[in-house]
C-alpha positions as CSV (number, residue, x, y, z in Angstrom):
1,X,20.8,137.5,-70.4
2,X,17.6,136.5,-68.7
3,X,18.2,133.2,-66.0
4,X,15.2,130.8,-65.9
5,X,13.6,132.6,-69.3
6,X,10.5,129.6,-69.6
7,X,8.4,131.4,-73.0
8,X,10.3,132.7,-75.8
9,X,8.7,133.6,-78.8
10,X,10.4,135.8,-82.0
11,X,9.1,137.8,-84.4
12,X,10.2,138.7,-88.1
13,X,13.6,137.9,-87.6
14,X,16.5,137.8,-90.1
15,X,19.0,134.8,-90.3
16,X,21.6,135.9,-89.1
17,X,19.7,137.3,-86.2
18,X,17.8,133.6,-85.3
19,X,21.3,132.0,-85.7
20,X,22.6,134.6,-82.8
21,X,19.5,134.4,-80.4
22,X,19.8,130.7,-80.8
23,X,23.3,130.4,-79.6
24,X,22.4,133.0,-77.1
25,X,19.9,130.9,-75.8
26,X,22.1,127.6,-76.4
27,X,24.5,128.9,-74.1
28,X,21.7,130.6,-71.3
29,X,18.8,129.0,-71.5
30,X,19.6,125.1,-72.2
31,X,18.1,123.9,-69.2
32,X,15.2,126.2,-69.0
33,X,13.4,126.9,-71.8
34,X,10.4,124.9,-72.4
35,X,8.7,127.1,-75.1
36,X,9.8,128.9,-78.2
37,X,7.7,129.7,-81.0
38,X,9.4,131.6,-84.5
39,X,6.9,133.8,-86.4
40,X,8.4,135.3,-89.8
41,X,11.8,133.8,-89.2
42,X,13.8,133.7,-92.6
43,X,15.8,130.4,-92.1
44,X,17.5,129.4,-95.3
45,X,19.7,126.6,-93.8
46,X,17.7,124.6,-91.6
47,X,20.6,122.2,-90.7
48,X,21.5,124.8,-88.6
49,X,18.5,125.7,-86.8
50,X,18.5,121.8,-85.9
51,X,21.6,122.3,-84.6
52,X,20.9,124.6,-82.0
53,X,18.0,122.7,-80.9
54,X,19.8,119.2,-79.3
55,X,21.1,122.0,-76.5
56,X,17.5,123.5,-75.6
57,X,16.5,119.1,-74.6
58,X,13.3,120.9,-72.3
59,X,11.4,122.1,-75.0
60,X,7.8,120.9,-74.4
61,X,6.6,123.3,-77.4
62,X,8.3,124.1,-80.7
63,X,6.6,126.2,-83.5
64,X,7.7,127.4,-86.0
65,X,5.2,129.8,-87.7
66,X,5.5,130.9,-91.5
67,X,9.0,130.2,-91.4
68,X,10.4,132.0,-94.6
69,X,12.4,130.1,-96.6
70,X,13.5,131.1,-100.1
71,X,12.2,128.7,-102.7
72,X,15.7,129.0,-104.7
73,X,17.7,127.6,-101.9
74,X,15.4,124.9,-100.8
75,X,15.3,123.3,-104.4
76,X,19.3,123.8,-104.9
77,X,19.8,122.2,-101.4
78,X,17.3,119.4,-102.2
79,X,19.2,119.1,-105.6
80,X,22.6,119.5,-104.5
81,X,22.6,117.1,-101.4
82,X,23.1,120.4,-99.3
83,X,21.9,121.4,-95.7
84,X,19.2,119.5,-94.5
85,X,19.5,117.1,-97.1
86,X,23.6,116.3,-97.0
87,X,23.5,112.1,-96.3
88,X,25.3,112.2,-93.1
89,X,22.8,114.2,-91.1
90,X,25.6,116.2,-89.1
91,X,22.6,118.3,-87.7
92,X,20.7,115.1,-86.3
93,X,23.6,114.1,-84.2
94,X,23.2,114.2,-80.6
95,X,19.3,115.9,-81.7
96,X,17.0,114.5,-78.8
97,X,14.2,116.2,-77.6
98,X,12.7,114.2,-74.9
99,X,9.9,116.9,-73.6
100,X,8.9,118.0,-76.6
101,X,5.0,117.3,-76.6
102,X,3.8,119.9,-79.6
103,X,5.4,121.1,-82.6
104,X,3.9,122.7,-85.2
105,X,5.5,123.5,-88.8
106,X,4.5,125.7,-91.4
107,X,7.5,127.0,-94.0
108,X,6.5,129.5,-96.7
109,X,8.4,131.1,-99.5
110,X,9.6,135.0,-100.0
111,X,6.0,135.3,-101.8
112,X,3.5,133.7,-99.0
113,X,2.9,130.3,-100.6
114,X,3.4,127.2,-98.3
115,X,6.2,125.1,-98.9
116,X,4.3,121.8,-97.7
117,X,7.4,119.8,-98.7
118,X,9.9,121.7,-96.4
119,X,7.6,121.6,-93.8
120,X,6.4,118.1,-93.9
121,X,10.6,116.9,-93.8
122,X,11.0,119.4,-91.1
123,X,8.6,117.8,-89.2
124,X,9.1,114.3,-89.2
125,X,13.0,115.0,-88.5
126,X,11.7,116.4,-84.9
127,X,9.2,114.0,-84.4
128,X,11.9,111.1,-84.9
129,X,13.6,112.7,-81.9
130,X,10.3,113.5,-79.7
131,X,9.4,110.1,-77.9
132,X,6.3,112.3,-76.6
133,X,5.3,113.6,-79.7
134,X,6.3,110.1,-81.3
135,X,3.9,108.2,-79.2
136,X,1.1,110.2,-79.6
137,X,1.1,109.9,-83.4
């Protein structure tokens, strides 16, 4: 438990290990944290990621770098009105990130291939909650 952690950047991680770092650093790190960047993180459930991300409101940079998502479970939530896709938006509740001035989003599959789609809703879902990154557009 690092106080005042500023950079935090993640490699290769499972998901069940990003959901525990992020509550980790939900409960730590909420009013310090101005940077964090995922390489290689498997996120299946992105409604959940979101989640986390209305407590960490000092982020001034956000990647997320070849993501991994399975392909599977992104068409079956898309299909079955599951996850980031449910019509209440649970995860968008309370989701304001007032410092955030870059994000960058780039989702592939199990098999390397960009999942443009994924990353492209992804995206706008944190830029409707970015009045930096909003007005810069």
């Amino acid at each position: 438990s690092q106080h005042n952690l500023v950079h935090f950047e993640l490699f290769d991680i499972p998901e069940t290990g990003i959901n525990e770092i992020l509550n980790s650093l939900k409960e730590s790190q909420h009013n310090s944290l101005k940077t964090l960047i995922l390489n290689n993180a498997r996120i299946n459930y992105n409604g959940t990621i979101l989640s986390y991300m209305k407590y960490l409101q000092n982020l001034q940079e956000l990647r997320f770098n070849k993501c991994i998502c399975n392909r599977n479970v992104f068409f079956n939530n898309k299909n079955n009105k599951n996850d980031i896709f449910d019509e209440e938006n649970n995860y968008e509740e309370g989701l304001w990130l007032p410092n955030l001035k870059y994000l960058q989003v780039d989702y592939i599959d199990g098999k390397g291939e960009k999942l443009n789609e994924l990353s492209l809703i992804i995206s706008s879902i944190l830029i409707r909650c970015s009045p930096l990154i909003n007005s810069n557009v």
